[in-house]
N, C-alpha and C positions, 0 to 999 in steps of 0.2 A: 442277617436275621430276617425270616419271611414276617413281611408288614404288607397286610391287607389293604385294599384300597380304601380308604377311608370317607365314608358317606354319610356320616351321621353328624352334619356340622349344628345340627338343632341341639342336637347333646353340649359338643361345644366345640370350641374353634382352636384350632393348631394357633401359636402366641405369633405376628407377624414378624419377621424379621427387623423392621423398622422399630416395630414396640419391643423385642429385644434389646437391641442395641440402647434404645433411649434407658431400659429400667436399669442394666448391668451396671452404671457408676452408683446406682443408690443404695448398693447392696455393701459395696466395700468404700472408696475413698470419699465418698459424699453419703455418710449412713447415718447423718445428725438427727435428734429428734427434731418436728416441726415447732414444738414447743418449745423449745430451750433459746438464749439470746443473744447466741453467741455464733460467731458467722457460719458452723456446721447448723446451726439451726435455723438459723434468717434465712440460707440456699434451700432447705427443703421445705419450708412455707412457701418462697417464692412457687418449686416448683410445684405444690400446690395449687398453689394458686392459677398457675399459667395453665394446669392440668386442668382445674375446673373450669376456666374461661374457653377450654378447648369443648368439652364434655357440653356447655352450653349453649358453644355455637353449633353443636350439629343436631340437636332438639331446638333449636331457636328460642330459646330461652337467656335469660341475665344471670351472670356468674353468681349471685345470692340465691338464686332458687334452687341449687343445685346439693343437694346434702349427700355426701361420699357414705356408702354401707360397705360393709361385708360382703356382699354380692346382693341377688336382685330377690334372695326368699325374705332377708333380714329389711328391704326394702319395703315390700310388700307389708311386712310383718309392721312394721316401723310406721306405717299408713294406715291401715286397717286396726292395731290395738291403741299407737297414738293418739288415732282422731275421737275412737271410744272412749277413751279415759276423760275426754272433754268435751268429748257431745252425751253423755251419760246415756240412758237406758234408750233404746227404740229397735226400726228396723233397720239392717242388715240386707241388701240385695247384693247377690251377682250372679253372673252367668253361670247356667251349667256346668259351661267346659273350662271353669276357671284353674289355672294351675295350683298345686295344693296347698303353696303357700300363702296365698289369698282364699282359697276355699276353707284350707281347717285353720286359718287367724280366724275368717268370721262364723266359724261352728262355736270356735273355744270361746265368742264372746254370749253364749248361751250361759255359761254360770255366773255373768255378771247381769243376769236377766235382759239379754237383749235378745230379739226375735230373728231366726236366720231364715233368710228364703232363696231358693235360685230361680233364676228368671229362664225360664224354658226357651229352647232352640229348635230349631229345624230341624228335616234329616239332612241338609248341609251344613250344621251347624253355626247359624244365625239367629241372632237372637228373635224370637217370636213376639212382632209388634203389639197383639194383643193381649199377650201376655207380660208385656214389660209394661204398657197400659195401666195395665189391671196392679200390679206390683207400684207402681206411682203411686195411683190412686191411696196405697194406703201411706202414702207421705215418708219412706222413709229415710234415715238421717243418715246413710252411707250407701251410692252404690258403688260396683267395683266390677267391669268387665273390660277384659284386656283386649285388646290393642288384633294380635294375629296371635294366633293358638298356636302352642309349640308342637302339637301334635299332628291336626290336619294342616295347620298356615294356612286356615279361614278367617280373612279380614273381617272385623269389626266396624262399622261405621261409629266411632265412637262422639265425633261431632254432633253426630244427629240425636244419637242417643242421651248427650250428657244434655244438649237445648231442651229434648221434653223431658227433663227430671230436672229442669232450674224453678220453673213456680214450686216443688217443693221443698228447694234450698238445701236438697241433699248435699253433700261432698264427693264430687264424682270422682273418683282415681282409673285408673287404666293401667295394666300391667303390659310394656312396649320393650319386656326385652326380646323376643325373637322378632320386632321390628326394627328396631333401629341398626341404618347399615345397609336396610334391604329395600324399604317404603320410605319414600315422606314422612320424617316425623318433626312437626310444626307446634310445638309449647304455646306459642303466644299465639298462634290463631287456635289454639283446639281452648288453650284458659278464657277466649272472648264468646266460646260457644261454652261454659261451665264446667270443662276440665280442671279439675282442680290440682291435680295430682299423676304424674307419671314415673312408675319406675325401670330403668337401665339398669345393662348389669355390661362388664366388661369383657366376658369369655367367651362373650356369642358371636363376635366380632373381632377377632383375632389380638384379643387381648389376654393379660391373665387370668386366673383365678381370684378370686378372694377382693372382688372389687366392685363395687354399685351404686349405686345411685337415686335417692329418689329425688325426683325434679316437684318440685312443690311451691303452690302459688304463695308468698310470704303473709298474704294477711290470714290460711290455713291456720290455728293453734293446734300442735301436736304437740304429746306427753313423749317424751324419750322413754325408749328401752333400754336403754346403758344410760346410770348414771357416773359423774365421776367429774373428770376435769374440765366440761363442757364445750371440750371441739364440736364441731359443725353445728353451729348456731347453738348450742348444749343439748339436741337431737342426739348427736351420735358421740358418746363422750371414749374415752381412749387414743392411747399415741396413733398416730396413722402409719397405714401402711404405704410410703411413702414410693416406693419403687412397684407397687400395681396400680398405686393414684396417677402414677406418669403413664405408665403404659396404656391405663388407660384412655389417658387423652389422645396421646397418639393414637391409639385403634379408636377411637371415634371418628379423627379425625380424617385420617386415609380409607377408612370406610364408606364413608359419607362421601369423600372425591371420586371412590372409585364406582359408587351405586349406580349409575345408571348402566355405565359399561358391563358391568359382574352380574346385573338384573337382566339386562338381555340376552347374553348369551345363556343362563340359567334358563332364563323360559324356552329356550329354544332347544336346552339337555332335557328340559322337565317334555316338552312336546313328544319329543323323543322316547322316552321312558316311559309316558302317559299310552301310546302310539302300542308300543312294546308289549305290554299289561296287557291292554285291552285285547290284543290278540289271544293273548294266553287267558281270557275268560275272569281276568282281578277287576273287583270293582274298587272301587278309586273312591275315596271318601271327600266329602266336601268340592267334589269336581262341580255344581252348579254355584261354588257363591266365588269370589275373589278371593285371592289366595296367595301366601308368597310367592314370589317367583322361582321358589330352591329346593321346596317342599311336594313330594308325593307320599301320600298315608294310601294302602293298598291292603288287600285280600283276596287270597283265594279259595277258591271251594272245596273245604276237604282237608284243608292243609294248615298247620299249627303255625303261627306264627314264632313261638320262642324256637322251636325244629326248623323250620325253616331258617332264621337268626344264625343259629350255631353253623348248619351246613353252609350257609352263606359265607361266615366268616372262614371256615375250611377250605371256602373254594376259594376265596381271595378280596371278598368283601363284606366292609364293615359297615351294617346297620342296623337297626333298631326296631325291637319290637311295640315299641310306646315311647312315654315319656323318660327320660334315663332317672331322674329325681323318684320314680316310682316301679323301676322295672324290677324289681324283688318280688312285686306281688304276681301273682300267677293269674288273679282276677281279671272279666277283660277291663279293659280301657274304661272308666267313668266318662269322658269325653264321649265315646264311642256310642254309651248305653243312654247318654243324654239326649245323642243325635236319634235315638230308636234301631237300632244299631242290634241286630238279633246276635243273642248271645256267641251262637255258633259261628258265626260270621267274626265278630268282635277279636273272638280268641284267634283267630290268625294276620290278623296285622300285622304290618309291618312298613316301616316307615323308610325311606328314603333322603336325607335333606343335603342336597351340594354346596359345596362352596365355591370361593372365588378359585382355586387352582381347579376344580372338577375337569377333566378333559372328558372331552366326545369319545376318544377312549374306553375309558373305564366306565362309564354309562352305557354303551354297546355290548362291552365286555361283562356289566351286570347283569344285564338281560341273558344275552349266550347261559352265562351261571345259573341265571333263576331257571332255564327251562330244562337245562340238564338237571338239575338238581329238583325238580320238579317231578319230573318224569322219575327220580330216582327213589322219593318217597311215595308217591304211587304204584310203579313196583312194588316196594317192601308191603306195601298196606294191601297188594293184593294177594300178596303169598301171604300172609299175616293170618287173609279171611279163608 
């Protein structure tokens, strides 16, 4: 079967060998509910448990702040309408280039009369100090800007940002799943600067699907979105998914061992790739602020990003023209048009994100691809005219 190189690990991550092997007994000989009291049940609380104490230790967090979701939208979602339900009507802040599921939780808290605003960015996509100032000032009761954006992998300083929004006692969350695995990520020093709130997700990281996390400070009150039999502290009520709660501890956990070794050589494919581009006249988005080490968001002059996408995948690799949670829309990037990002420009994106197997190979060999195939819709476009 022809299987294209695979470049799009911000979409999500192949499951790791290791977190294979650990989920496969939970599926058949050890498939007990967590609930129940009887020794198939007591082994998958345990393993529970031991999952969340993993999940913990690679956010540097205490196995109680850790509430298991559905993955990292239901997290977000689970933070953002929870903490409304209990902080009742105000403002609403996040960043521009918030992912949707933290952008349209705080749009949707408009019919329960709460104010939404986004806190404007740069053209590198950073948040604009005077403008987050400004957005303080009017004191509101939730901000919410993530961590590294899944689109360019422009780091957030979010320590900095959550200390001046503590005189107004907001609830500051962070959404860290295309960080964690890749960056530093530090719960209890970012909770002593007014982090309140961080959410994980398990597939970004070579783990499975259908697994998340929000890390949350305990003295937080949040309202559950599932009610029912009140698992995870009565946050998140229903039987657990017991064999991607193990996997995903393991993929936290060999994640986080292997990050600094998988971050260097990444910046050194990304320098590479970066190097490549620039030749061929793509400008690079978010190339002046800090940024994953895995991540290149790119465009060219002239040229379509979804068209480029598919020929890409014809030639032998697989990447993205946006975010994958949003690539149905044809519109450009929200992100993009935050950064000031000209329309024209916007619509040809396209994203790049490696992971830990990426070889210097296939990065050399995407280049080669992008200028043939480059050159090839230029052609067409000129016989076209």
């Amino acid at each position: 079967m022809f299987a294209p190189a695979y470049l799009d690990h911000n979409a999500t991550t192949p499951v790791a060998p290791r977190v294979l092997e650990a989920m496969l007994p939970w599926f058949d000989q050890r498939h007990g509910n967590a609930s129940s009291r009887h020794e198939y049940g007591r082994a998958a609380r345990a393993a529970i448990d031991e999952a969340r104490a993993r999940v913990a230790a690679a956010v540097g967090a205490h196995a109680t702040e850790v509430v298991f979701t559905g993955g990292g939208s239901e997290a977000n979602n689970l933070f953002v309408k929870g903490a409304a339900a209990k902080l009742g009507p105000g403002l609403v802040a996040v960043s521009a280039t918030e992912h949707p599921s933290v952008r349209e939780a705080a749009r949707s808290l408009q019919s329960q009369s709460w104010r939404y605003a986004e806190i404007g960015v740069d053209p590198d996509g950073r948040v604009i100090p005077a403008r987050y100032a400004g957005l303080l000032a009017e004191r509101p009761a939730m901000v919410s800007v993530m961590l590294a954006n899944n689109e360019t992998g422009v780091i957030q300083d979010i320590g900095v940002l959550a200390e001046q929004a503590r005189p107004t006692r907001a609830w500051f969350h962070a959404d860290a799943v295309q960080a964690l695995g890749k960056i530093d990520v530090d719960f209890r020093a970012l909770n002593a600067r007014g982090v309140h709130a961080l959410t994980v997700s398990a597939h970004k990281l070579g783990g499975p699907k259908g697994a998340g996390a929000l890390i949350v400070d305990k003295r937080v009150d949040l309202a559950p979105l599932i009610h029912g039999g009140g698992q995870e502290r009565g946050l998140r009520s229903g039987t657990e998914n017991v064999p991607a709660i193990v996997g995903f501890g393991v993929a936290c956990e060999l994640a986080v061992a292997e990050k600094s070794a998988v971050a260097a050589r990444q910046r050194m494919l990304r320098g590479e790739l970066e190097k490549g581009l620039a030749e061929q006249g793509a400008t690079i988005f978010g190339l002046g602020a800090a940024r994953l080490p895995n991540t290149v968001y790119f465009a060219l002059p002239g040229i379509d990003g979804e068209t480029l996408v598919g020929k890409l995948d014809r030639a032998g690799f697989a990447v993205a023209s946006g975010a994958a949670c949003s690539s149905a829309k044809v519109e450009p990037s929200p992100v993009l048009m935050a950064m000031g990002v000209v329309p024209e420009l916007a619509r040809g994106a396209v994203r790049v994100s490696l992971g830990r197997e990426t070889t210097e190979r296939q990065t050399r060999g995407f280049l080669q691809a992008l200028v043939a195939t480059v050159f090839q819709l230029k052609r067409l476009a000129a016989l076209a005219s």
